[in-house]
C-alpha positions as CSV (number, residue, x, y, z in Angstrom):
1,X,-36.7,-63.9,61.6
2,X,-36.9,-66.7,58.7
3,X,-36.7,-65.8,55.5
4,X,-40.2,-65.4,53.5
5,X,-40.5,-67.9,50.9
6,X,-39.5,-67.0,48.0
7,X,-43.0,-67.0,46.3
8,X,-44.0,-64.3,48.7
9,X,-40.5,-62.6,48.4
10,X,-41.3,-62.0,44.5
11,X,-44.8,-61.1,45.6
12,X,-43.7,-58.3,47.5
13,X,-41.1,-56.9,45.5
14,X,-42.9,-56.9,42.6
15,X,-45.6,-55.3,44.5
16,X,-43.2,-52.5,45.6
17,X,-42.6,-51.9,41.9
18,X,-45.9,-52.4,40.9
19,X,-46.6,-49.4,43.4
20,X,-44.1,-47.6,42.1
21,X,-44.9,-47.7,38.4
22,X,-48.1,-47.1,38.7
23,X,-48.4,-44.1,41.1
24,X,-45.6,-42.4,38.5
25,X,-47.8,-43.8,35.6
26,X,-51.2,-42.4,36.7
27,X,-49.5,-39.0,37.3
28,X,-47.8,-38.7,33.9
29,X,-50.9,-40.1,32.1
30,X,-53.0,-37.2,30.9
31,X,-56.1,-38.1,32.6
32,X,-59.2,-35.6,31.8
33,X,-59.4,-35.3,35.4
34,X,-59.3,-32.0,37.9
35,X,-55.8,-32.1,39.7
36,X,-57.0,-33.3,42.8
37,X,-58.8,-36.5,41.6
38,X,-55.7,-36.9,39.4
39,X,-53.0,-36.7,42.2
40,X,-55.7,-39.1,44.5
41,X,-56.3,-41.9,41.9
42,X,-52.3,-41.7,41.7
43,X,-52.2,-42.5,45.4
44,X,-54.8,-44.6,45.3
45,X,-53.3,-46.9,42.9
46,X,-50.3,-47.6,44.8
47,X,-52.2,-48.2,48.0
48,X,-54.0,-51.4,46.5
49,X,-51.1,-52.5,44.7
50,X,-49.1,-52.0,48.1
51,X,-52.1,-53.7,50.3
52,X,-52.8,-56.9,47.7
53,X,-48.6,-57.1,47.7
54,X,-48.2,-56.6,51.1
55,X,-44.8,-55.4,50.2
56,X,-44.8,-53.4,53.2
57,X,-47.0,-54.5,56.3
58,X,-50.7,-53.4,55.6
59,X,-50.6,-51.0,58.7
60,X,-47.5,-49.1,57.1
61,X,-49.4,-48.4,54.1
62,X,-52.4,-47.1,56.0
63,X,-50.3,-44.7,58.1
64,X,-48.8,-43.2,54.5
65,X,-51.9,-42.4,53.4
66,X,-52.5,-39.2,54.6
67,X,-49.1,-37.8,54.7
68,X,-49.1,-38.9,50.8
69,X,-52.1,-36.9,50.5
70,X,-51.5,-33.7,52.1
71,X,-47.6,-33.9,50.1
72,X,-50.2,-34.3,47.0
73,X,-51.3,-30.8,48.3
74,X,-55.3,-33.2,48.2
75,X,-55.9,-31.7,51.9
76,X,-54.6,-30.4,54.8
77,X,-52.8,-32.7,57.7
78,X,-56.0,-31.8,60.0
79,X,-58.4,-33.4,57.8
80,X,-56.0,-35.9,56.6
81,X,-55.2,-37.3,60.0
82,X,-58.6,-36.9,61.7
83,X,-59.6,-40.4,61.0
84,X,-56.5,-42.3,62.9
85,X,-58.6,-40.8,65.7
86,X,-61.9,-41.0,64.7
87,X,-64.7,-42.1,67.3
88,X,-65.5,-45.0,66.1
89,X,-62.2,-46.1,66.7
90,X,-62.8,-46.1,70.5
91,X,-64.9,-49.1,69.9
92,X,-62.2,-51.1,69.2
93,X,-59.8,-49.8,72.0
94,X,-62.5,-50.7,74.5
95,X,-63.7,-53.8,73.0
96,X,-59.6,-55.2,72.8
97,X,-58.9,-54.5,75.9
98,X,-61.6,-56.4,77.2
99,X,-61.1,-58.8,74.5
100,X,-57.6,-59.2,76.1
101,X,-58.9,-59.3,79.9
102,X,-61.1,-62.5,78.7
103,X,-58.2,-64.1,77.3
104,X,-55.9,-63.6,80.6
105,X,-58.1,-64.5,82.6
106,X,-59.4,-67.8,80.8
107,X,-63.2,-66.6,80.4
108,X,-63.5,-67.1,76.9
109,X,-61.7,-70.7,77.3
110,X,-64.0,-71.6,80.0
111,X,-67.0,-70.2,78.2
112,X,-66.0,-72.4,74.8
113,X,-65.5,-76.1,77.1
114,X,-68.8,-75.0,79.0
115,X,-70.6,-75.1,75.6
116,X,-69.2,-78.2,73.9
117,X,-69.4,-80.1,76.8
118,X,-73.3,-79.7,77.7
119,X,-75.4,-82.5,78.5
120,X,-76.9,-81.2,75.5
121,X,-73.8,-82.2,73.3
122,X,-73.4,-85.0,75.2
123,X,-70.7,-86.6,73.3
124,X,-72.6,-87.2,70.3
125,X,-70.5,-85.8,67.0
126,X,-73.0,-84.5,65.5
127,X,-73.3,-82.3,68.3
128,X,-70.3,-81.6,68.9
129,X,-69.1,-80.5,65.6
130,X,-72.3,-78.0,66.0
131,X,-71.1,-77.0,69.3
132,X,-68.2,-75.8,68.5
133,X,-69.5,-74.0,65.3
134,X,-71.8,-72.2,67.7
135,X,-69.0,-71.6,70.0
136,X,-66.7,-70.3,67.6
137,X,-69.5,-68.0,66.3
138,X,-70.5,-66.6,69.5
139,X,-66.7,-65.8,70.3
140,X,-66.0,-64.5,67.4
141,X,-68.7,-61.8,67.5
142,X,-66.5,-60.0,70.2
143,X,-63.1,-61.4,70.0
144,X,-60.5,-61.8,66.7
145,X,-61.6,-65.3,64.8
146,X,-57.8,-65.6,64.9
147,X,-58.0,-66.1,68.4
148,X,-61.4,-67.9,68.7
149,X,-60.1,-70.3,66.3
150,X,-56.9,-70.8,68.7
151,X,-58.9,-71.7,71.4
152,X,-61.0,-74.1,70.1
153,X,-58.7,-76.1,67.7
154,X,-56.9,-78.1,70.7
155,X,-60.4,-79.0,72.4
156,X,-61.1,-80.4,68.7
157,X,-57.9,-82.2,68.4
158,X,-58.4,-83.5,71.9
159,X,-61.9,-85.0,70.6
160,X,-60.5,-86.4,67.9
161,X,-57.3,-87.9,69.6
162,X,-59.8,-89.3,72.4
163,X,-60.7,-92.3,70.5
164,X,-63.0,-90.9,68.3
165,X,-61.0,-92.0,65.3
166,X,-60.4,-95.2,66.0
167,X,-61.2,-98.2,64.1
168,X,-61.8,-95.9,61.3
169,X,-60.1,-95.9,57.6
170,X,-57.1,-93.5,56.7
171,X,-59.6,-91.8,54.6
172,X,-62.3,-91.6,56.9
173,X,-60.3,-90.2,59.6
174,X,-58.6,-87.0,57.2
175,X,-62.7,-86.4,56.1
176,X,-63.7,-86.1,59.7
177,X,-60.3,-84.4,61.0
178,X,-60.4,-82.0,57.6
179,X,-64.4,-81.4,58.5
180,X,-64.2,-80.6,62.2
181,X,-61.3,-78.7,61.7
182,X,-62.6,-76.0,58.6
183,X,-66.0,-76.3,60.1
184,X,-64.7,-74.3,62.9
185,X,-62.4,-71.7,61.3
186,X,-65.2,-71.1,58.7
187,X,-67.6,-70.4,61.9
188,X,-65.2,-68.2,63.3
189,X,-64.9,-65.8,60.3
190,X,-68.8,-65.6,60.1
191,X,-69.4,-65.3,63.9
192,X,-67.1,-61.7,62.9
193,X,-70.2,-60.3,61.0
194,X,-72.4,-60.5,63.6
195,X,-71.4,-56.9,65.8
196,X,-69.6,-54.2,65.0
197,X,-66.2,-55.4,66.8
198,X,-66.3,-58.7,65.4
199,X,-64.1,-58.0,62.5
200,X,-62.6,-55.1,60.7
201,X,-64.9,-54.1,57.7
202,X,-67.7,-54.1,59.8
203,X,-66.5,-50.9,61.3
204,X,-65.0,-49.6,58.0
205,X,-68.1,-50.0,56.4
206,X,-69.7,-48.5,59.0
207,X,-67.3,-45.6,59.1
208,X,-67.6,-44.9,55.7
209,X,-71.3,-45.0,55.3
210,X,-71.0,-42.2,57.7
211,X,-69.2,-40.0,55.7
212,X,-72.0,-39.7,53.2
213,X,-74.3,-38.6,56.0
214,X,-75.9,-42.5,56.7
215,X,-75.3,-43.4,60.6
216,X,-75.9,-47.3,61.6
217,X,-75.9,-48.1,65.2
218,X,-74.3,-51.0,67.1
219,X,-77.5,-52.5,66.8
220,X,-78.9,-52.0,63.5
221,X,-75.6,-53.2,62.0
222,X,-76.2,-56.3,64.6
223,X,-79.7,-56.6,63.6
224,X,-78.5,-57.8,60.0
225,X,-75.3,-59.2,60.8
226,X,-76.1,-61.7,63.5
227,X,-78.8,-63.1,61.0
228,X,-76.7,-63.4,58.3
229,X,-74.0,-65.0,60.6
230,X,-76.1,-67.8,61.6
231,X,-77.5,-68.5,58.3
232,X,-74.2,-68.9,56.6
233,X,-73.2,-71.2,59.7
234,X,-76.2,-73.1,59.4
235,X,-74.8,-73.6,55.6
236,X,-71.6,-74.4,56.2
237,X,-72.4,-76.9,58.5
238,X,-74.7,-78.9,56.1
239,X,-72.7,-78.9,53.7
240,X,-69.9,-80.5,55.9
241,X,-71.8,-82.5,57.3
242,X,-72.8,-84.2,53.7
243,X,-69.1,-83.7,52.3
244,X,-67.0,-84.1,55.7
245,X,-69.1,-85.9,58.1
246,X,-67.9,-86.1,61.8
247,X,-66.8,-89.9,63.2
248,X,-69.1,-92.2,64.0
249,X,-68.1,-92.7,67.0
250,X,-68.5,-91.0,70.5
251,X,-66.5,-87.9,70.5
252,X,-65.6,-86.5,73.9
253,X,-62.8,-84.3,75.0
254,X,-60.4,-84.3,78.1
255,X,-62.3,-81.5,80.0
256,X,-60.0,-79.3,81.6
257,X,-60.6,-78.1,85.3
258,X,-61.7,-74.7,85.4
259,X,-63.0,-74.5,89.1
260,X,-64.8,-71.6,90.7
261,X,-65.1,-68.6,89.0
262,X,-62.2,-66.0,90.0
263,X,-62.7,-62.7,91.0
264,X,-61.3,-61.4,87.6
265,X,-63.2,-63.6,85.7
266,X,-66.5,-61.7,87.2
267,X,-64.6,-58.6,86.9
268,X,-64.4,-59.1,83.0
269,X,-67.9,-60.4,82.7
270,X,-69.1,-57.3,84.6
271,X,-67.1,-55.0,82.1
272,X,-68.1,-57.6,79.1
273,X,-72.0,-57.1,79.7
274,X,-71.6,-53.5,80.6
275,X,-70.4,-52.7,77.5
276,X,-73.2,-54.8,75.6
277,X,-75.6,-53.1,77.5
278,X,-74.6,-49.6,76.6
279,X,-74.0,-50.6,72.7
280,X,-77.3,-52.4,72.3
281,X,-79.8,-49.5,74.3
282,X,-79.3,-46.9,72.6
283,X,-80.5,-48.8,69.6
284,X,-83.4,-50.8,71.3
285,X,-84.8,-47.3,72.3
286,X,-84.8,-45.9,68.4
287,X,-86.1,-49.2,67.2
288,X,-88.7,-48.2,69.8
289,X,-89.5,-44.9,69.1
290,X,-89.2,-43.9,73.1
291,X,-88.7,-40.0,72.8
292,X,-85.1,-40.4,74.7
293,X,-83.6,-42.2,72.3
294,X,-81.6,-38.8,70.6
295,X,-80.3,-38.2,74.1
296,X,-79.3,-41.0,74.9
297,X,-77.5,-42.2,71.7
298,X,-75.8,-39.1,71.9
299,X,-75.2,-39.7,75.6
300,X,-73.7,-43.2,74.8
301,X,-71.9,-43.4,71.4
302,X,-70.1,-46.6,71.0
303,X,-66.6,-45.7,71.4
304,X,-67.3,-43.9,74.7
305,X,-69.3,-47.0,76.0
306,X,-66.2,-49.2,75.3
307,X,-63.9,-47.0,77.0
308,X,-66.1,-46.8,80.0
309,X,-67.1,-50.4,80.5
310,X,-63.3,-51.0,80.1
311,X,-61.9,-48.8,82.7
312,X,-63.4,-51.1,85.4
313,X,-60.7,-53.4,84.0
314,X,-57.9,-51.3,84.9
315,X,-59.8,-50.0,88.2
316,X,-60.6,-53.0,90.0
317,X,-57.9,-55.9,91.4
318,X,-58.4,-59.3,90.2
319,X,-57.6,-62.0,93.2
320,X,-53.6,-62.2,93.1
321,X,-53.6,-58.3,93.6
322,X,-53.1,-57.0,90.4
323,X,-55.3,-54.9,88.1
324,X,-57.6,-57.2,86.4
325,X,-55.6,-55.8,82.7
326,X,-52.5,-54.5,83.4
327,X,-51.3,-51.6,81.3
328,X,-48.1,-53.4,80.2
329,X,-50.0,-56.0,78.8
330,X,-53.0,-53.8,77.6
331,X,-50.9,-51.5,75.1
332,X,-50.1,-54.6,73.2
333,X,-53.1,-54.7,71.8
334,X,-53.0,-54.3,67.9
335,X,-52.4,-50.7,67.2
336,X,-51.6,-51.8,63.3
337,X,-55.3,-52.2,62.9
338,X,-56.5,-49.2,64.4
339,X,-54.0,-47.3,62.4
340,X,-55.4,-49.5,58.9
341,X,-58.9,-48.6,60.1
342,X,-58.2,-44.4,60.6
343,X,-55.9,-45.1,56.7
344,X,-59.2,-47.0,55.4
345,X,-61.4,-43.9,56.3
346,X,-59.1,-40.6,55.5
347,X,-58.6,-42.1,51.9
348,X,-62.7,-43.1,51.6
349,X,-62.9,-39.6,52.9
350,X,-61.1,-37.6,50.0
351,X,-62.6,-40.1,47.7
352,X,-66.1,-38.8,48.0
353,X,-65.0,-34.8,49.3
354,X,-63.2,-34.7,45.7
355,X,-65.5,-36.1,44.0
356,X,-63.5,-39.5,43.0
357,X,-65.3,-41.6,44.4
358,X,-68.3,-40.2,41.8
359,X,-66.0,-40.5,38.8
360,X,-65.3,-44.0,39.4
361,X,-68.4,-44.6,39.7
362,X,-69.4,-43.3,36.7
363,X,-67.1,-45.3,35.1
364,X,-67.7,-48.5,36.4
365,X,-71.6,-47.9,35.6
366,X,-70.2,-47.4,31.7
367,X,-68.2,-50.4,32.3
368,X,-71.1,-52.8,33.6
369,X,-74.6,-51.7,32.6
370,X,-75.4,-52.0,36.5
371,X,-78.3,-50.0,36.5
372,X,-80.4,-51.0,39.9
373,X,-79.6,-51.4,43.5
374,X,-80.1,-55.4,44.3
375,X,-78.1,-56.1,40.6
376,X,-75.3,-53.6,42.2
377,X,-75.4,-55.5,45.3
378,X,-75.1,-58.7,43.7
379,X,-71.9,-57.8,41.9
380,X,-70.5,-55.8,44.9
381,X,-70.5,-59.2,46.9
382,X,-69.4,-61.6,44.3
383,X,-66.1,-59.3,43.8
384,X,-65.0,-59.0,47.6
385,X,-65.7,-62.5,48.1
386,X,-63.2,-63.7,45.4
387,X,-60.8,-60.3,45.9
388,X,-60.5,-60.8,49.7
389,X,-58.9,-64.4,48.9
390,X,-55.8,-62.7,47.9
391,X,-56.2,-59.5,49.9
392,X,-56.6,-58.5,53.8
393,X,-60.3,-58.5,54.3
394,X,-60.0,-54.8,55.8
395,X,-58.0,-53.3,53.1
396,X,-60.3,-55.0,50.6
397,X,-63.8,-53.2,52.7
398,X,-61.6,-50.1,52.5
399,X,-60.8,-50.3,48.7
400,X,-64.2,-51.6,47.7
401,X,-66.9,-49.9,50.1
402,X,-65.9,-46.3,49.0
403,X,-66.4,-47.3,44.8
404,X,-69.6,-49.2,45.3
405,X,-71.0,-46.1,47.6
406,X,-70.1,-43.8,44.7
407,X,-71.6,-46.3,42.6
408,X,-75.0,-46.0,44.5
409,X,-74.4,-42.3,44.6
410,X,-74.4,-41.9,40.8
411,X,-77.2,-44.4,40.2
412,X,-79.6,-42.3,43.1
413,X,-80.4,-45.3,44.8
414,X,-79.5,-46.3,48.5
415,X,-75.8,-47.1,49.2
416,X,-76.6,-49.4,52.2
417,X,-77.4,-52.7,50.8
418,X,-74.1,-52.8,48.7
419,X,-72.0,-51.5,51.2
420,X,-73.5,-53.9,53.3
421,X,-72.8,-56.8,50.7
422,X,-68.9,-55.9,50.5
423,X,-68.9,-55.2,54.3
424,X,-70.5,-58.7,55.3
425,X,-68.2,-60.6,51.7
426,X,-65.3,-59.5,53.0
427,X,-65.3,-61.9,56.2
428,X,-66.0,-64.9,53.1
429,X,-62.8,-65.9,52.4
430,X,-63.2,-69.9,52.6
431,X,-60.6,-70.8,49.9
432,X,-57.0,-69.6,50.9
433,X,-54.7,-70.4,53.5
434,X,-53.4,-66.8,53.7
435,X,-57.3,-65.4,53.4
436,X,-57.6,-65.4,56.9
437,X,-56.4,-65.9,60.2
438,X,-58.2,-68.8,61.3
439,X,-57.5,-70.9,57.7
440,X,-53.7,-70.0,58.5
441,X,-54.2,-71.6,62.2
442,X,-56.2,-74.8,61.0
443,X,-53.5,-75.2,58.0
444,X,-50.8,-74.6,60.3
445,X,-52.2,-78.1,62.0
446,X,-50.7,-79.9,59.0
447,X,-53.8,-82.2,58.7
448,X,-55.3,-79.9,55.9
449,X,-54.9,-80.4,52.4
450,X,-54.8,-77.4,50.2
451,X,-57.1,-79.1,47.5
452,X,-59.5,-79.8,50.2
453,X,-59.6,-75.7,51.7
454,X,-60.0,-74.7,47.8
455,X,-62.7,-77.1,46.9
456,X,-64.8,-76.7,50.0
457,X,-63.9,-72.9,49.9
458,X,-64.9,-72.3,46.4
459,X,-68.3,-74.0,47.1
460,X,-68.7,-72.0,50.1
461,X,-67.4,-68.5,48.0
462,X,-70.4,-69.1,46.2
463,X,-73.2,-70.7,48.5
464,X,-71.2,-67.6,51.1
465,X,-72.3,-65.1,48.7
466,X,-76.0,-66.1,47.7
467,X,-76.6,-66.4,51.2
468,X,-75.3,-62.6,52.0
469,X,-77.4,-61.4,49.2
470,X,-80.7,-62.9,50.2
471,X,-80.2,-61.9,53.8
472,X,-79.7,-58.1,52.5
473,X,-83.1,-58.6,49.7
474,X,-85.2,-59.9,53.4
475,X,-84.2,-57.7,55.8
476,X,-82.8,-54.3,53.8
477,X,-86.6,-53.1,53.0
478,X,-87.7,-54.3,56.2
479,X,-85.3,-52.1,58.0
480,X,-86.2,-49.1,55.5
481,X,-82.5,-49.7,53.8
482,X,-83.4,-49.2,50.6
């Protein structure tokens, strides 16, 4: 392995002091505290500075969390490690392994070229750019971005390199190649909103929320975040599309051939729409009012339906004769996010059980003056947006969402449109190539310029968060959120 640079080198052991420092700090500081608040800020603390560091990997942290806190004598190991295997977790076993069986098997490739090369796109950039936007969104709602934004860079690049450039000024071609190339990494991150296994802090929010007794379906969360999703896409690209315009001229790509579909390509698809079905029912049927709805949410909880439609993966033979997601490949899936997710909710847990949560609340009321729920909501998303720039969007929704529900909690209003806000923010992180896996990809391409990402980005941090904000002020008291 290469060494780090040395910028992120002093980041991280700097961080590891940081850590250090201020867990000893809080504990020797006589806060006017009781013990187990005192002990759990203390750990508390470190974990940020640890997670904003990264002087160990994000995952590591999560997994010390609860031994920390049972050592701190907070709770015992039971309740502590409960949350690494918390339902909700299920949903993202099920919905990786068949993120994984689309990816071997070339779905989601052949799903992306299907779209883009329509007779509706036909070539024409306009078109195209907003092709792949939509395709990057759509893909994004139920694999990583990371890896949406893998597959679609090369058919871009393959556009571009087609003759679509040519004849056209240096500068002119690094404003098109600069605007196709964010304009699909920025769709990618807000395609994640749109369902619960889109991205991370979807599901932390989620989890969290449920902890103080407020349950959101696969659906309901779905019903907000797909909305939001496409009107932030729809932003992005106008505002690309008057600051990085796509070429002039024709823009097609060299189609690869895909022929017939194979047997585990309908294999996945079968799995794929099985578990869509099962997620969105159960929620179709409240929003209803049908009398079977309790029985059968109960019947189908997420995690279960993901499992389920999953297991026809590993029980049925693609066409060379082997399962259509092998095991060996199907444990690689990425356990260090599972375990930051159960970390995320065991320490938002003991926030709010000893009362933390409340306190910090109370002092970031003092603090502010926020005194209502929309102005709480406004201040929730304008702090992840620009906080999750230097931070790992889940580790920031597990930081943030537990403060700004305690927040709510003190002020008697409704936690749900705030922890919505930082929930939804958290995927905005437009400025930074280290924000987010698909910035990393399209700077890795080396025909981004880093004053380019954090101009564009810090236009879209803004327009990103006004956006989120007027989506939750529509559709929150619509819903009953508030």
């Amino acid at each position: 392995m290469e060494d780090a640079p040395d910028s992120e080198g002093l980041r991280r052991r700097f961080g590891g002091s940081a850590a250090a420092i201020l867990f000893v700090g809080c504990l020797l500081w006589p806060l006017d505290l009781p013990a187990d608040q005192h002990r759990l800020l203390a750990i508390l603390l470190a974990v940020v500075a640890l997670w904003v560091s990264e002087a160990l990997p994000i995952p590591v942290t999560a997994l010390l969390i609860a031994p920390a806190m049972v050592a701190a004598g907070i709770t015992d190991a039971k309740t502590a490690f409960a949350p690494y295997a918390a339902p909700l977790l299920f949903l993202f076993y099920g919905s990786f392994f068949i993120a994984m069986a689309l990816q071997r098997h070339g779905l989601d490739r052949r799903l992306a070229q299907a779209l883009v090369s329509s007779p509706l796109v036909d070539g024409v950039p306009w078109r195209t750019r907003a092709a792949m936007m939509v395709a990057g969104m759509m893909l994004s709602m139920w694999i990583s971005n990371t890896a949406s934004t893998a597959i679609l860079v090369p058919i871009l690049l393959a556009t571009l390199g087609g003759g679509a450039l040519t004849g056209m000024s240096d500068d002119g071609k690094r404003i098109a190649t600069t605007g196709g190339l964010l304009a699909i990494a920025y769709a990618c991150s807000m395609g994640g909103m749109g369902t619960l296994v889109g991205t991370p802090p979807n599901l932390i929010t989620v989890g969290l929320l449920a902890e103080v007794g407020i349950e959101l379906t696969f659906f309901e969360w779905a019903s907000i975040g797909v909305p939001t999703a496409v009107a932030l896409v729809l932003v992005i690209y106008l505002v690309f599309a008057r600051r990085y315009p796509p070429p002039p001229a024709p823009a097609r790509a060299e189609q690869t051939e895909f022929g017939p579909l194979s047997r585990g390509e309908l294999v996945t698809a079968l799995s794929f729409v099985l578990a869509i079905t099962g997620w969105v029912v159960p929620g179709v049927l409240k929003a209803l009012g049908t009398e079977s709805a309790p029985l059968v949410a109960k019947a189908l909880p997420a995690g279960g339906v993901a499992i389920l439609a999953a297991s026809v993966l590993f029980a049925v033979r693609d066409e060379r004769g082997k399962p259509v997601l092998p095991w060996p490949e199907a444990r690689n899936i990425d356990w260090g996010l599972i375990m930051l997710f159960g970390g995320g909710i065991s320490l938002g847990g003991q926030m709010f059980k000893t009362g933390l949560a409340k306190t910090l609340g109370q002092g970031f009321i003092e603090l502010t003056g926020v005194s209502d729920m929309w102005t709480l909501t406004a201040v929730a998303i304008a702090f992840t947006i620009f906080f999750t720039e230097v931070c790992s969007n889940t580790a920031t929704s597990s930081m943030v969402v537990p403060l700004i529900i305690g927040v709510a909690t003190e002020l008697g209003i409704s936690p749900v449109p705030p922890a919505l806000g930082v929930g939804l923010a958290a995927s905005c992180a437009f400025m930074m190539p280290i924000a987010t896996g698909p910035n990393a990809i399209v700077y890795g391409t080396g025909e981004i310029a880093l004053p380019d990402m954090i101009r564009i980005g810090t236009l879209l941090n803004v327009l990103g968060g006004i956006v989120i904000f007027i989506m939750l002020r529509i559709l929150c008291p619509l819903y009953g959120w508030t």
